[in-house]
mmJSON file of the N, C-alpha and C atoms, coordinates in Angstrom:
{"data_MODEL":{"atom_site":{
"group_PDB":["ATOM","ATOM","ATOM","ATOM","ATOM","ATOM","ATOM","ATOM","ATOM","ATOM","ATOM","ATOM","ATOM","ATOM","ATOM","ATOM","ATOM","ATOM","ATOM","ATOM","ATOM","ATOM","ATOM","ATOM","ATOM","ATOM","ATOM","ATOM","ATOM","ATOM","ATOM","ATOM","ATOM","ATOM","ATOM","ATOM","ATOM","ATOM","ATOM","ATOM","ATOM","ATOM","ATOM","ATOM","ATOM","ATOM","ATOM","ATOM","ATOM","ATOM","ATOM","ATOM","ATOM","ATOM","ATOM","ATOM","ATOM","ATOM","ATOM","ATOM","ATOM","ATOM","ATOM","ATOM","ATOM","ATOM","ATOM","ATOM","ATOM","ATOM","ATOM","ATOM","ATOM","ATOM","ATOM","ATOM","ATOM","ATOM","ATOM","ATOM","ATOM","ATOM","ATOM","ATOM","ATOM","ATOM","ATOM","ATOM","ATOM","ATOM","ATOM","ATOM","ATOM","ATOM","ATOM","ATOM","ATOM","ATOM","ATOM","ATOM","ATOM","ATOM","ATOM","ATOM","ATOM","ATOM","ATOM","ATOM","ATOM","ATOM","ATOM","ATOM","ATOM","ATOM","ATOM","ATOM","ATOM","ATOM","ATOM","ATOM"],
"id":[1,2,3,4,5,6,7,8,9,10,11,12,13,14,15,16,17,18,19,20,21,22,23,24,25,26,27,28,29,30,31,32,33,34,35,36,37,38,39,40,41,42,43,44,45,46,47,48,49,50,51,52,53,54,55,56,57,58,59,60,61,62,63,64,65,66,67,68,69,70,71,72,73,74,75,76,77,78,79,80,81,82,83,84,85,86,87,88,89,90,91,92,93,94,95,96,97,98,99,100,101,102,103,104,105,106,107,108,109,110,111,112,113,114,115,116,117,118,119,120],
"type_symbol":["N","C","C","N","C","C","N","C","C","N","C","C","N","C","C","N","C","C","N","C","C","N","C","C","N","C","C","N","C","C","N","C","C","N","C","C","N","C","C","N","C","C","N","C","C","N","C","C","N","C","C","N","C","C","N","C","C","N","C","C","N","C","C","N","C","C","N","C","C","N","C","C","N","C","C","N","C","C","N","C","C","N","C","C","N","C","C","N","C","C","N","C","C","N","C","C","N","C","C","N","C","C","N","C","C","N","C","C","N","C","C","N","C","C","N","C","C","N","C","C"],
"label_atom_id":["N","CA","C","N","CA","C","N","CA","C","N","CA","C","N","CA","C","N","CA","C","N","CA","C","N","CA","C","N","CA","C","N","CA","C","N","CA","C","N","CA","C","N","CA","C","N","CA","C","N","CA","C","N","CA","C","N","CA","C","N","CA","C","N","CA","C","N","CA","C","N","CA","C","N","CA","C","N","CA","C","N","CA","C","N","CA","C","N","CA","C","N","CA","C","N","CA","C","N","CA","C","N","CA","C","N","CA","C","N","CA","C","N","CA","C","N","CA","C","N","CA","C","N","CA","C","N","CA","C","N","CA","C","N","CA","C","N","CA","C"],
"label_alt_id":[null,null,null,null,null,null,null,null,null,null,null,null,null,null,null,null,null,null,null,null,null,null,null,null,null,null,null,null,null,null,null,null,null,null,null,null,null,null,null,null,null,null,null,null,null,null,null,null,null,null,null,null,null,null,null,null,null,null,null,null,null,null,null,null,null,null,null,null,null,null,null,null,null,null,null,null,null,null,null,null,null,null,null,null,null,null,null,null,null,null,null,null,null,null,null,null,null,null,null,null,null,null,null,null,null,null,null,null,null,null,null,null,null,null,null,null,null,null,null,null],
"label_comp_id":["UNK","UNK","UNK","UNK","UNK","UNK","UNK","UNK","UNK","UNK","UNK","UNK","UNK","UNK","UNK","UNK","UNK","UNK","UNK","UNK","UNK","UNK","UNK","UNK","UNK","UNK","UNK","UNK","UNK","UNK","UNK","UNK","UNK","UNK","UNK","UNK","UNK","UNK","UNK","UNK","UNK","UNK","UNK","UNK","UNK","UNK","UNK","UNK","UNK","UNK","UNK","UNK","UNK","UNK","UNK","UNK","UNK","UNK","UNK","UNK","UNK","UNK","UNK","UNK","UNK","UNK","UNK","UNK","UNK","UNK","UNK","UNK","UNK","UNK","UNK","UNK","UNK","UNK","UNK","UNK","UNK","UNK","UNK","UNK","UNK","UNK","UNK","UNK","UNK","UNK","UNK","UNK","UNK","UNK","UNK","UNK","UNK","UNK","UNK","UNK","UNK","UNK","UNK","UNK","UNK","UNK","UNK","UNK","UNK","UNK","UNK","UNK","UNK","UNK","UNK","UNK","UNK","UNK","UNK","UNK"],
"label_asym_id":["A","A","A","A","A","A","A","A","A","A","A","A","A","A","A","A","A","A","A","A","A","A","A","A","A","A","A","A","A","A","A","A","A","A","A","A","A","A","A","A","A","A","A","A","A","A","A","A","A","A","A","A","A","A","A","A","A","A","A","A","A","A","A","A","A","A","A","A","A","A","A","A","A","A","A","A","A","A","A","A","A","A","A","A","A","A","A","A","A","A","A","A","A","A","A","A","A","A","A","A","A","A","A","A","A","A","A","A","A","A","A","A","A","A","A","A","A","A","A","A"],
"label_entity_id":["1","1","1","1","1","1","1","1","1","1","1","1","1","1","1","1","1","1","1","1","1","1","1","1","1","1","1","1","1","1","1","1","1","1","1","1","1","1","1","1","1","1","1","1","1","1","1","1","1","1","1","1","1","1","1","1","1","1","1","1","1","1","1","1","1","1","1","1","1","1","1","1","1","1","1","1","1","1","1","1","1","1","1","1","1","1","1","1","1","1","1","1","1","1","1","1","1","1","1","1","1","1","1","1","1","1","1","1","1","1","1","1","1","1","1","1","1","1","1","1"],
"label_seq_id":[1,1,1,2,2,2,3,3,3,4,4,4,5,5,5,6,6,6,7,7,7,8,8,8,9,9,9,10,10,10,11,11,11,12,12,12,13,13,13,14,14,14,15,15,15,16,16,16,17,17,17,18,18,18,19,19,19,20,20,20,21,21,21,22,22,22,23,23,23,24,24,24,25,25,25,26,26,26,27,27,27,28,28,28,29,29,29,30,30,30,31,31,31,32,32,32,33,33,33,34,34,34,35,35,35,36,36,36,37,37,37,38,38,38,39,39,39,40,40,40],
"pdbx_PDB_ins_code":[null,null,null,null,null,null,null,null,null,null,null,null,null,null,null,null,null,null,null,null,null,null,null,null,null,null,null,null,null,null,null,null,null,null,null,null,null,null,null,null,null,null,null,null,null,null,null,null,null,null,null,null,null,null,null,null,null,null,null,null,null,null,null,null,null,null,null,null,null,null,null,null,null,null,null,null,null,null,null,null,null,null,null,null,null,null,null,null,null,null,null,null,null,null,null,null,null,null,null,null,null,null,null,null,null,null,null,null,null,null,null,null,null,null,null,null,null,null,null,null],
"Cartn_x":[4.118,3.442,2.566,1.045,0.263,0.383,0.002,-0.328,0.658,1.851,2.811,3.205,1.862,2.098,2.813,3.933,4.833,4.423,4.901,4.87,6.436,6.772,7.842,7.933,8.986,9.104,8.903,8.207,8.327,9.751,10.477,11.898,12.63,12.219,13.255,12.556,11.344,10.872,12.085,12.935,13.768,13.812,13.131,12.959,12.437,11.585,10.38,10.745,10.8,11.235,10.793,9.405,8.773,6.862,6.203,4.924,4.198,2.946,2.103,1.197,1.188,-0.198,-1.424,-2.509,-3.424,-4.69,-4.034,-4.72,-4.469,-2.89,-2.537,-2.632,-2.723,-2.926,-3.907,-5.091,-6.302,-6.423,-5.831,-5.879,-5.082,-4.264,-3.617,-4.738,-5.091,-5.923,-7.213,-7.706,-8.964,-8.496,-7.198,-6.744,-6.213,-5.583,-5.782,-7.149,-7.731,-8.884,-9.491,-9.694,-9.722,-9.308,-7.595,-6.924,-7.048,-7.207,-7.331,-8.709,-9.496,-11.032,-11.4,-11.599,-11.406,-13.061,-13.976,-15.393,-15.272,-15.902,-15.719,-16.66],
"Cartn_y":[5.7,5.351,4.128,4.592,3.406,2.581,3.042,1.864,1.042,1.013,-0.025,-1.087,-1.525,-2.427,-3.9,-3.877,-5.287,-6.277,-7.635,-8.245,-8.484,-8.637,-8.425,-9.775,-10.378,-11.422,-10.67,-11.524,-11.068,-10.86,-11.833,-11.519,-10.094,-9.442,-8.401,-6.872,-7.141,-6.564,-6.433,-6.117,-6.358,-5.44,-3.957,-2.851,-1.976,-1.624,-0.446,0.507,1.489,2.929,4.126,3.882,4.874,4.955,5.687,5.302,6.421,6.184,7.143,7.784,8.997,9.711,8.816,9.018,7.806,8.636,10.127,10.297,9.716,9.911,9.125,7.842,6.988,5.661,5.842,6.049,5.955,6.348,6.678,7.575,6.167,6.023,5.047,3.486,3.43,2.294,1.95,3.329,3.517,3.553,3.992,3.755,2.131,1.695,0.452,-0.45,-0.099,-0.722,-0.424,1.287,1.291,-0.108,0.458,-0.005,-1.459,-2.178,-3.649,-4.336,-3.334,-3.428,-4.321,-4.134,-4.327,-3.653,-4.784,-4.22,-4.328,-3.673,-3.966,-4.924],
"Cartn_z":[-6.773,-8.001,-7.725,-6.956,-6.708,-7.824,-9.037,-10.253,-10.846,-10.085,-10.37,-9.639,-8.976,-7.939,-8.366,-7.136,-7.54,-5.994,-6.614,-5.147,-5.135,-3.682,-3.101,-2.056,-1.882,-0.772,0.832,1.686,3.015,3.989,3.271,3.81,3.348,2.522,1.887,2.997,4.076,4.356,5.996,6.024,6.874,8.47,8.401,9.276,8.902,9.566,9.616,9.375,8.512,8.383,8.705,8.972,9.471,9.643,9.749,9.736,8.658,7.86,7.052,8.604,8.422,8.832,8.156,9.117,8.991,7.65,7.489,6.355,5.097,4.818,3.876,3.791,4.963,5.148,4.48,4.411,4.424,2.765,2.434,0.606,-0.064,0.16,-0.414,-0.476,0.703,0.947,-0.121,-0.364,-1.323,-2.636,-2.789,-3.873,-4.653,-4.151,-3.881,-4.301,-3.659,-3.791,-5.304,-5.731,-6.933,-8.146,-8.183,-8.895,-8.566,-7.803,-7.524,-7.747,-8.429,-8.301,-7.159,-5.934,-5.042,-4.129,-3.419,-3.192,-1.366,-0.623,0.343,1.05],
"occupancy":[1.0,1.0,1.0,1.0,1.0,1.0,1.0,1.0,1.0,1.0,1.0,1.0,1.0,1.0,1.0,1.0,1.0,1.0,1.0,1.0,1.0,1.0,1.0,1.0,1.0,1.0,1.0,1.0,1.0,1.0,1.0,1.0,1.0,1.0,1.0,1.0,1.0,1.0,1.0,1.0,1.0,1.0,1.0,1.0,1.0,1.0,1.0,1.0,1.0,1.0,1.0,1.0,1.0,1.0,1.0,1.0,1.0,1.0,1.0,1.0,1.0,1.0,1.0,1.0,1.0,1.0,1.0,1.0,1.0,1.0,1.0,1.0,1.0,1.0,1.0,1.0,1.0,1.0,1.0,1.0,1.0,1.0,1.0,1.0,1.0,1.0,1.0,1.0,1.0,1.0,1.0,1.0,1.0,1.0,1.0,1.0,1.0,1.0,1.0,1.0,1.0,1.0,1.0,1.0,1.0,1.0,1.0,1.0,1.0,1.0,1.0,1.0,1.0,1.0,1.0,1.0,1.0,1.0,1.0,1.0],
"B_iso_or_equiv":[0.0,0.0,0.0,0.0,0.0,0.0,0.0,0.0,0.0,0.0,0.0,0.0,0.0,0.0,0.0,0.0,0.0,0.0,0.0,0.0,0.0,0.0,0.0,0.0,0.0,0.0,0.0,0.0,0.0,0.0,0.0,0.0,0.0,0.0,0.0,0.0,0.0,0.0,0.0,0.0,0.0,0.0,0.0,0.0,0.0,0.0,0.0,0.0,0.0,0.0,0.0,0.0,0.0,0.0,0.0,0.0,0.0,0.0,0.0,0.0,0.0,0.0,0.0,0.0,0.0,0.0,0.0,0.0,0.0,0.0,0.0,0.0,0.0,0.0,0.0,0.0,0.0,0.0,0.0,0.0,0.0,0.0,0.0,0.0,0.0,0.0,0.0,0.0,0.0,0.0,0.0,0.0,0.0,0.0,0.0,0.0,0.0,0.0,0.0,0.0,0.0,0.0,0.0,0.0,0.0,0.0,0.0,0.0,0.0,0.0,0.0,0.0,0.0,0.0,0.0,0.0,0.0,0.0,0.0,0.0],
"pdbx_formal_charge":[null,null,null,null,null,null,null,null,null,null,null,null,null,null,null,null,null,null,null,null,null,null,null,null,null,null,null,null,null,null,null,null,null,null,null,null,null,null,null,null,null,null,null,null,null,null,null,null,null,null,null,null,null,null,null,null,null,null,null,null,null,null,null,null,null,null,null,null,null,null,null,null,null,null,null,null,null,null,null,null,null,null,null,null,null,null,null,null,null,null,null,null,null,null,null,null,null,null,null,null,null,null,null,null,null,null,null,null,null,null,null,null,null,null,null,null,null,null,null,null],
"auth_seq_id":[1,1,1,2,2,2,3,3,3,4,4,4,5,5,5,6,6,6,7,7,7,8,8,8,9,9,9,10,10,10,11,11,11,12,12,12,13,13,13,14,14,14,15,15,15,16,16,16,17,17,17,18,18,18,19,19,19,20,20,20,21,21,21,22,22,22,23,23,23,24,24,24,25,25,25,26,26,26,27,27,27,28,28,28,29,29,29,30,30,30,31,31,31,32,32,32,33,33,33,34,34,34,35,35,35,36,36,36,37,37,37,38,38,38,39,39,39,40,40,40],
"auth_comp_id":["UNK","UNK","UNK","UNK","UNK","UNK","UNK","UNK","UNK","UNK","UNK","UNK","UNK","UNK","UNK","UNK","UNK","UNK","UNK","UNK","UNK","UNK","UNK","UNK","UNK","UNK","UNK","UNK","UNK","UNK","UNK","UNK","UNK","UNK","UNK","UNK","UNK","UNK","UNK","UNK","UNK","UNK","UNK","UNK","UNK","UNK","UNK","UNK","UNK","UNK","UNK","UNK","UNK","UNK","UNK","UNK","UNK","UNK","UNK","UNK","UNK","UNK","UNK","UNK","UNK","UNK","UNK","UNK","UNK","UNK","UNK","UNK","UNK","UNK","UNK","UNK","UNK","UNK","UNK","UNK","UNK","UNK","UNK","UNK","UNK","UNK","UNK","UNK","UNK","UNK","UNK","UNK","UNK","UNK","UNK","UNK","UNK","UNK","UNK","UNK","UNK","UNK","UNK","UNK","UNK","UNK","UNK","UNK","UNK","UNK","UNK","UNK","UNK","UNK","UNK","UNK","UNK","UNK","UNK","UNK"],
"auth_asym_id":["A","A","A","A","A","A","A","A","A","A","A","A","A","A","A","A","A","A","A","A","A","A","A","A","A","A","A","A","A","A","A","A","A","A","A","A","A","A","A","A","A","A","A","A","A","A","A","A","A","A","A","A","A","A","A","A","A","A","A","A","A","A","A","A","A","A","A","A","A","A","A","A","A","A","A","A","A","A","A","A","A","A","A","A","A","A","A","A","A","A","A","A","A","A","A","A","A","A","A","A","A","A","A","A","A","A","A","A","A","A","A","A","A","A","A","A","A","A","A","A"],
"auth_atom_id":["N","CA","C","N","CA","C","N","CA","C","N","CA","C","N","CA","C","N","CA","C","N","CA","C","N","CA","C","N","CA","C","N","CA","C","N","CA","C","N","CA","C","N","CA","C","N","CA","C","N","CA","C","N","CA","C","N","CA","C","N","CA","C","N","CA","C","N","CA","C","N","CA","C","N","CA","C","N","CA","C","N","CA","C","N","CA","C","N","CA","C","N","CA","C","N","CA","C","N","CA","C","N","CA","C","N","CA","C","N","CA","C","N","CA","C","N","CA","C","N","CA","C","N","CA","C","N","CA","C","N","CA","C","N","CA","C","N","CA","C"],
"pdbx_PDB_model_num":[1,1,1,1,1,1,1,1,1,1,1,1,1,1,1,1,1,1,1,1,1,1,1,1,1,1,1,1,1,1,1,1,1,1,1,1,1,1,1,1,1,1,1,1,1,1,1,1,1,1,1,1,1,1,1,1,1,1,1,1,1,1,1,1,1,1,1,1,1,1,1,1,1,1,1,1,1,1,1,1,1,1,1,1,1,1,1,1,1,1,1,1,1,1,1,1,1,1,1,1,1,1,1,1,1,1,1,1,1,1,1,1,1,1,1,1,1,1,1,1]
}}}
């Protein structure tokens, strides 16, 4: 649920779980940007 973005402490970030395919990387990223009105 992109549009519920929270911030989170860097400590609670404890181990990597896994990686996005760099398509989805890439979808999420623009999305983001949307929702963050966000210009490049």
């Amino acid at each position: 649920m992109i549009d519920q973005i929270r911030a989170i402490d860097n400590r609670r970030l404890t181990k990597k779980v896994g990686t996005l395919p760099t398509n989805i990387s890439k979808e999420v990223k623009e999305n983001l940007k949307i929702i963050l009105d966000l210009e490049e």
